[in-house]
Steps between C-alpha positions, in 0.01 A plus 500: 500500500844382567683293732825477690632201699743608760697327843411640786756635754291601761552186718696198461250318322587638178178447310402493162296803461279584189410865500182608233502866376305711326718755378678564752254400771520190717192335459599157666774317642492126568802257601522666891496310768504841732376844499850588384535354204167698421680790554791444332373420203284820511779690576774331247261562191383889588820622712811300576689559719847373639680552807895531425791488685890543377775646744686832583876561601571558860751738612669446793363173584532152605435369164526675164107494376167495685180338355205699412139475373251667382261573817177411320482436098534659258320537166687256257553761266727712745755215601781559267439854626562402838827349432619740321469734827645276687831500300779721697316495785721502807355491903689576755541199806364423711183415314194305716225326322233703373696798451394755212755461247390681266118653460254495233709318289383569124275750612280217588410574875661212646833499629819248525557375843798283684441111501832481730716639822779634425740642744792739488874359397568649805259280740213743536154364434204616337 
């Protein structure tokens, strides 16, 4: 049996978390002072996940770049994947938050959305 002592991030709390595994089975995790740090730890030692967020270039807009993210997360394994999409990628303003930017991003089912308005150079909005 083996053991992994982790911080939670699923609140601000940020508690010491140790996570017992056989194999690669959670069999306990102590340290939580709420049902998500349970999870958490369950989750960070079988599947990790991240959620990840960068920016794209904005043609014809107000500002230069708009800020994007991941809508849920992603495996850990595919994030370096997902940047690498992103690079070149160039929307057209305007640009509203939550817009698709681009879809199934590293083939893994989830897509990149807008964290920002932007509107046109040229005054129209999104």
């Amino acid at each position: 049996m083996s053991k992994r002592e982790l911080t939670c991030i699923g609140c601000p709390m940020g508690c010491q978390l140790l996570v017992k595994l056989d194999g690669d089975k959670v069999v306990e995790v102590t340290g939580n002072t709420c049902k998500r740090g349970a999870e958490y730890g369950r989750k960070e030692c079988t599947n990790p996940t991240r959620i990840v967020t960068s920016s794209v270039y904005v043609e014809d807009g107000e500002i230069d770049v708009v800020p994007v993210k991941t809508e849920k997360d992603i495996p850990k394994g595919k994030i370096f994947d997902c940047i690498k999409a992103l690079k070149g990628v160039v929307v057209k303003a305007p640009v509203n938050i939550g817009d698709v930017i681009l879809e199934n991003v590293a083939d893994s089912g989830i897509n990149i959305i807008a964290t920002k308005k932007v509107d046109s150079a040229d005054g129209k909005t999104a």
